[in-house]
C-alpha positions, 0 to 999 in steps of 0.5 A: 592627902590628910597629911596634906592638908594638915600641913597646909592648915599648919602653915596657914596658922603660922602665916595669920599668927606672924602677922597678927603679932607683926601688925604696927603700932599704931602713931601717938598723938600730942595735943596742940590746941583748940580753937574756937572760930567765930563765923558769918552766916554762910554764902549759900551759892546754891546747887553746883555740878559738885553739890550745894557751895556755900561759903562761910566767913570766918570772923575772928576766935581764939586759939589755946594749948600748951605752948600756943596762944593766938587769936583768929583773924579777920577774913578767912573763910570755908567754902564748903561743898554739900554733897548728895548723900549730905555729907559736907566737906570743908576747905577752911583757909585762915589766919592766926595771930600769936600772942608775941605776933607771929602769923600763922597761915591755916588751911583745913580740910575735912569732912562733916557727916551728919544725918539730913535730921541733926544737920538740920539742928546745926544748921538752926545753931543747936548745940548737938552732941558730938557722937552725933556726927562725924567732924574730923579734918586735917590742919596744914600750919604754915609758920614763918621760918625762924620763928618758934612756930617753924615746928609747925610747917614740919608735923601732920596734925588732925583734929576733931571739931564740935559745931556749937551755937556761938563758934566751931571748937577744933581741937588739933593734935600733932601726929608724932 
């Protein structure tokens, strides 16, 4: 019966040790860009079946990375649900025109979790330090076909995105 044992144990160290030096790589990661997106005091629509809607107008920004210089345009917005447990998630749909005039349609999803204390500050315009919140969401870019841009209706981007006084900094990186 020790023996058994033994040779169980055996096999069930030689199953964990296959698969902890079988486990993945994780992807890399390309910058892309960061944008700075200007916003309107948000829409508050107040208390839904979902949580507190509030919609937020996007007013213009910049954008800038290696190979990409744009500005945001005019009239886009996020409408933003705020849930119970203060957790807000973002739908963000809006526009950027290159600097050789190209249009790029931005749709971006995601999350920002806060504690009802640091939301409070952001919500007053403080710069808050980013450790101090989670805001992470993932861009979806659709660029006009032909156009040097196409690369951009074919990648999985994420980003991380800092609230500060005057804009919403979103910095993009192109899963690879």
């Amino acid at each position: 019966m020790k023996n058994i044992y033994l040779g169980l144990s055996l096999m069930l160290l030689c199953l964990c040790n296959t698969y902890a030096q079988s486990t993945p790589e994780a992807p890399q990661l390309e910058f892309v860009c960061e944008l700075k997106v200007k916003l309107n005091p948000a829409i508050v629509v107040g208390e839904t079946p979902h949580g507190v809607r509030r919609i937020i107008p996007i007013i213009g920004g910049t954008v800038e990375g290696p190979n990409i210089k744009a500005e945001i345009l005019n009239g886009g917005a996020d409408w933003q649900i705020v849930r119970s447990d203060g957790v807000a998630e973002l739908e963000a749909h809006y526009q950027m025109k290159t600097n050789d005039g190209v249009i790029i349609y931005i749709k971006n999803t995601g999350i920002r979790a806060a504690t009802p204390e640091i939301a409070a500050r952001i919500a007053k315009g403080e710069q808050v330090d980013p450790s101090e919140y989670y805001f992470r969401a993932i861009p979806k870019f659709e660029a006009p076909k032909g156009s040097k841009y196409e690369w951009m209706n074919n990648a999985i981007f994420i980003c991380k995105a800092l609230r500060n006084p005057d804009n919403v900094s979103i910095q993009v990186w192109k899963v690879k």
